[in-house]
Wavefront OBJ file of the C-alpha trace (Angstrom):
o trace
v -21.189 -22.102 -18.379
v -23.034 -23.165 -15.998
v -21.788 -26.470 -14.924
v -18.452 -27.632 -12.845
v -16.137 -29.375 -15.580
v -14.815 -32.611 -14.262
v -12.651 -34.136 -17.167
v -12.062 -33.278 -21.219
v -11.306 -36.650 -23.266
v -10.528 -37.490 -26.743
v -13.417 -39.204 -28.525
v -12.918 -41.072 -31.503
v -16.078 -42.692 -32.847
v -14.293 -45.760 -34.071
v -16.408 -49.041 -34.511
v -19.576 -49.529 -36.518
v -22.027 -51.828 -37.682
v -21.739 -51.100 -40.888
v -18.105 -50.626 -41.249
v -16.576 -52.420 -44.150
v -13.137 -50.765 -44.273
v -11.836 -50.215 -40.591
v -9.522 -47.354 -41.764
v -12.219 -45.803 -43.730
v -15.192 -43.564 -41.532
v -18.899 -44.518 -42.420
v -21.872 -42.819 -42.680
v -22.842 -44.010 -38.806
v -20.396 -45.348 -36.431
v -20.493 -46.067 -32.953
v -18.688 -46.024 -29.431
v -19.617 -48.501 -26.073
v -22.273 -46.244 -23.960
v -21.502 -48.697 -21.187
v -19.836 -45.772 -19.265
v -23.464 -43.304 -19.387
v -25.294 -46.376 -18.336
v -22.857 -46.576 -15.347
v -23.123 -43.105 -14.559
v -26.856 -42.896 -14.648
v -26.894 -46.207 -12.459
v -24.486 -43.943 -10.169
v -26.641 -40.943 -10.152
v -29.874 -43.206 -9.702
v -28.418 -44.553 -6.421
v -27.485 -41.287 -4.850
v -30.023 -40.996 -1.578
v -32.533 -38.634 -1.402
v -30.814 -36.274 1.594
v -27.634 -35.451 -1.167
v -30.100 -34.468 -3.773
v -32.389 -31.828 -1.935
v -30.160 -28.966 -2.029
v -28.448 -29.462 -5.989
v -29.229 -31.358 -9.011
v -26.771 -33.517 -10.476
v -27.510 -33.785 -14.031
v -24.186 -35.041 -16.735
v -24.146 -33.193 -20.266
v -21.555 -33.796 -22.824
v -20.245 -31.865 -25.329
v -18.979 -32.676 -29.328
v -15.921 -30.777 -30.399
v -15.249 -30.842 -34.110
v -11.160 -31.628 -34.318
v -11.393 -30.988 -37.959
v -14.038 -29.201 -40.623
v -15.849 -27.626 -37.696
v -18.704 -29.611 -38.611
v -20.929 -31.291 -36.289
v -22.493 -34.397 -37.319
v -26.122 -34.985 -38.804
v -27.401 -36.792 -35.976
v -26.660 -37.905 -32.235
v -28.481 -40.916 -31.251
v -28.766 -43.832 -29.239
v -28.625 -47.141 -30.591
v -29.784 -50.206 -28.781
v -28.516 -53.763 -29.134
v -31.814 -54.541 -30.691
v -31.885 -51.753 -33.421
v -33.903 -49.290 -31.715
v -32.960 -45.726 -31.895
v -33.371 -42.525 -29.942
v -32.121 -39.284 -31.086
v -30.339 -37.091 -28.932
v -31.055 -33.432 -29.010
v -27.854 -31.514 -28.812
v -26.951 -27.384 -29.074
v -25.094 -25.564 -32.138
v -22.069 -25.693 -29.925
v -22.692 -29.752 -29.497
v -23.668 -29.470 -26.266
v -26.071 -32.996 -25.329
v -27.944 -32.844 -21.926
v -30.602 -35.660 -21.036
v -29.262 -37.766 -22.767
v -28.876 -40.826 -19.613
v -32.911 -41.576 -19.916
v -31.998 -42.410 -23.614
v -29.351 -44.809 -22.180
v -31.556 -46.061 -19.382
v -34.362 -47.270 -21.955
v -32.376 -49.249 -24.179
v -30.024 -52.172 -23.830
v -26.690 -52.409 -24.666
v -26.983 -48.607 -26.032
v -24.327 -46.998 -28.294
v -23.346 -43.909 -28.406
v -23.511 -42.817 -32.435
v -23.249 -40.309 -34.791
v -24.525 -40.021 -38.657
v -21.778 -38.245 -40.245
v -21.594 -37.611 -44.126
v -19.322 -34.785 -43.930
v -16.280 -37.256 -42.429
v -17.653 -40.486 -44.129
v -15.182 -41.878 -46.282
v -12.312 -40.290 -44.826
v -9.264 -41.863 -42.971
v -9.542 -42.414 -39.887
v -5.899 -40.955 -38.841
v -6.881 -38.634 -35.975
v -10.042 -38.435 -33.808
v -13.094 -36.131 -35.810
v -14.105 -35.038 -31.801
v -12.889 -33.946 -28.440
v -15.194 -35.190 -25.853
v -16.042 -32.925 -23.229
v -17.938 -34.450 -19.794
v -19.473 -31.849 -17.631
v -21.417 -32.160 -14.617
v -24.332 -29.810 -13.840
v -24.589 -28.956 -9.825
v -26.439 -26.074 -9.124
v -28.062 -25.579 -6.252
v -31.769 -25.938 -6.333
v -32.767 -22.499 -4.651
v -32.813 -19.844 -6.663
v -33.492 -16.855 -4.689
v -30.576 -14.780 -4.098
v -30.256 -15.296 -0.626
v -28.153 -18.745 0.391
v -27.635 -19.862 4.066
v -24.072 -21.177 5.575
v -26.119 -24.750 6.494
v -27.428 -25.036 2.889
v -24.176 -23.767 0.910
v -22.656 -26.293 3.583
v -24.414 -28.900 2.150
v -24.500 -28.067 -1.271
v -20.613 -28.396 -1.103
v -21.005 -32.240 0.582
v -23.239 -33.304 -1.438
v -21.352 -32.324 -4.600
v -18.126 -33.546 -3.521
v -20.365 -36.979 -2.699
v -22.166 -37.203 -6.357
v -18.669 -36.328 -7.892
v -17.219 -39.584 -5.745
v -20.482 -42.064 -6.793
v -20.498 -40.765 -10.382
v -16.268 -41.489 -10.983
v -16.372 -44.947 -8.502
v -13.690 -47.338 -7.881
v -10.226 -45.992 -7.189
v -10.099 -42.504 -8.717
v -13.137 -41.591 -6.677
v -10.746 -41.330 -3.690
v -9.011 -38.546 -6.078
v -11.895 -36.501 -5.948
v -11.159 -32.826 -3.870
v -12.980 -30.904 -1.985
v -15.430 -28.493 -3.383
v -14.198 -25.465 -1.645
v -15.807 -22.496 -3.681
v -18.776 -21.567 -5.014
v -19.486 -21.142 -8.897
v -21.451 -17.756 -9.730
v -22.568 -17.217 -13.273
v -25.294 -14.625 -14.217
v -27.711 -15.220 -17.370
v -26.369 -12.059 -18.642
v -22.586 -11.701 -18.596
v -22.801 -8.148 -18.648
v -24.065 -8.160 -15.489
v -22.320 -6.411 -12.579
v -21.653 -8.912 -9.971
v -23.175 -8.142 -6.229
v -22.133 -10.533 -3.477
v -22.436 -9.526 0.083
v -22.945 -11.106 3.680
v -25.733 -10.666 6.275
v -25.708 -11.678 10.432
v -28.704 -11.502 12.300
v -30.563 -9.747 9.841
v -27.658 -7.307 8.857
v -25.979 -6.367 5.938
v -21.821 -6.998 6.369
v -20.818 -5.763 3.488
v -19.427 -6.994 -0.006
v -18.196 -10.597 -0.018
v -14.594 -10.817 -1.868
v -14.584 -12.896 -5.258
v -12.201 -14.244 -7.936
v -13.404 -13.534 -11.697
v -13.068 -16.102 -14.090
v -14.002 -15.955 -17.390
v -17.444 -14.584 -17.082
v -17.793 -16.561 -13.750
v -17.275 -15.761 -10.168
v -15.880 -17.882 -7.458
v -16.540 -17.413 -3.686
v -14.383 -19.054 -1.280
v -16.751 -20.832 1.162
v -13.542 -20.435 4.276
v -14.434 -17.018 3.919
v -17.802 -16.757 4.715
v -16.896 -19.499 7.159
v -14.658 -17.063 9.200
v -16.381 -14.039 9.273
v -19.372 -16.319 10.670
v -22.178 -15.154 8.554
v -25.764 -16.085 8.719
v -25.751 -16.317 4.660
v -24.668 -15.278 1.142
v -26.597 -12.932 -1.164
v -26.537 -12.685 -4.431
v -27.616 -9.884 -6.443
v -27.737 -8.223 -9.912
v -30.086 -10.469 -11.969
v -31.139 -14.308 -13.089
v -28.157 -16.478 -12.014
v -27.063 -19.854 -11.317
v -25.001 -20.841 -8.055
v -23.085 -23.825 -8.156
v -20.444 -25.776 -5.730
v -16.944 -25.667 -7.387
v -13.311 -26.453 -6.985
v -10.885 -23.778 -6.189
v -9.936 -21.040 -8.630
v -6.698 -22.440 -9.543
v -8.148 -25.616 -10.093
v -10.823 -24.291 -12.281
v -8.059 -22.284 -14.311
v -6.555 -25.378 -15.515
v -9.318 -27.006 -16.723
v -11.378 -24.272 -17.955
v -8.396 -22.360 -19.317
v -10.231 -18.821 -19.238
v -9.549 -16.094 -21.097
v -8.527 -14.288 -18.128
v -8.716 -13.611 -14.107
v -8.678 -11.401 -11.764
v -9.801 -10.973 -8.098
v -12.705 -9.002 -7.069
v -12.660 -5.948 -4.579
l 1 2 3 4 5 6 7 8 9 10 11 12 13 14 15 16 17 18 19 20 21 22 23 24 25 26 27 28 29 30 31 32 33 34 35 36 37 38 39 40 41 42 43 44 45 46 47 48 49 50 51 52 53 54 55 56 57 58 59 60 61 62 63 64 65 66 67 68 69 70 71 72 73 74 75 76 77 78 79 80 81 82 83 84 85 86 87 88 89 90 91 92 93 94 95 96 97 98 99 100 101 102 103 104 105 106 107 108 109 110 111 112 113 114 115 116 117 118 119 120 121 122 123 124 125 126 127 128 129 130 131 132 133 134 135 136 137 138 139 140 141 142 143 144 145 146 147 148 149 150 151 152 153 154 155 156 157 158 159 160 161 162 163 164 165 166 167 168 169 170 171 172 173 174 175 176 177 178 179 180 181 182 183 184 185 186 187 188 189 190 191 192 193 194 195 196 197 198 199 200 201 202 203 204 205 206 207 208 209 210 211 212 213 214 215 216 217 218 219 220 221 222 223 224 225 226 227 228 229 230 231 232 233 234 235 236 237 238 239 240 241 242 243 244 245 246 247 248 249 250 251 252 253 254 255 256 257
């Protein structure tokens, strides 16, 4: 996972254009995309100084409630008939999927489903997952304090633009960051250098097969930056461990020596 999980809601795919029987699924049916045109709006008027040390790029994910089916298709439907598939993982996992939004009008979210179609519609067929990709754009192994700094603004600030209005002011601090290795098998290697020198390991929290780093501590020993070692990886800015728990509900976690 390499993303920073911001919210998990219920999806139920419940209107259609060709529904005939609203208690009855059909083959295609449909949901308002007004919210993805929103957020790419959101994400298109971010400045250019909060986007030159992380990305900030949405994917969503389709969780079968039911069969553990996913649907024939994911597509975008405009208000004139035009559609654009949407590529999406065999875990259901869509990313890119705002330019599809951004060149259509009035787009719908839709899926072709003839594995649920005639069913009743008592209970949702998917759990909608939101997650927000925020890695940091340098992938070297070696971080400064100025540019993990900023990484950590600049999330919290996309986070704030992306949710708007009122429950943008809910929004906490990204205190940690997010370490996850291409290869979980990986041995984790975090340490610290000063003025050219090496200060040692750098204390983590394990979660799942991610690590967390608390920024305060780097902050306090008053390091020059963070290195991270081992293999491919992707460093991210995150919320605190605890908070991370809850939504990501690992299978386990334990603190690093």
């Amino acid at each position: 996972m390499r993303t920073l999980l911001l919210a998990s809601l219920l999806f139920g795919l419940i209107g259609t254009a060709q529904a005939s029987d609203p208690e009855t699924r059909q083959l295609i049916e449909c949901a308002p995309g007004k919210n993805f045109v929103k957020m790419s709006e959101a994400i298109g008027s971010l400045e250019a100084d909060k986007l030159d040390t992380i990305n900030t790029k949405p994917s969503f994910t389709l969780l079968p409630r039911d069969t553990g089916e996913l649907p024939k298709r994911v597509f975008v439907r405009g208000s004139d008939g035009t559609e654009i598939d949407l590529d999406y993982s065999a875990e259901g996992e869509v990313v890119e999927f705002l330019p599809s939004f951004e060149r259509t009008v009035g787009g719908e979210l839709c899926v072709e489903d003839p594995i649920r179609q005639g069913r009743p519609k008592t209970e949702d067929a998917y759990a909608f997952s939101m997650e927000f990709n925020m890695n940091f754009l340098n992938t070297s192994g070696t971080y400064s304090m100025d540019e993990i700094k900023d990484g950590l603004k600049d999330g919290k600030t996309a986070l704030k633009k992306i949710i708007g209005g009122p429950g943008s002011l809910l929004v906490p601090s990204l205190s940690h960051l997010y370490v996850e290795y291409a290869d979980n098998s990986t041995k984790p290697q975090f340490s610290a250098r000063k003025d050219g020198k090496d200060l040692g390991e750098v204390p983590f929290t394990k979660l799942g097969d991610a690590y967390l780093i608390a920024y305060d501590v780097l902050k306090k020993k008053r390091v020059d930056s963070l290195v991270v070692g081992g293999g491919a990886h992707t460093l991210s800015p995150s919320l605190s461990p605890k908070r991370m728990a809850k939504i990501m509900k690992p299978k386990g976690d334990s603190d690093g020596e």
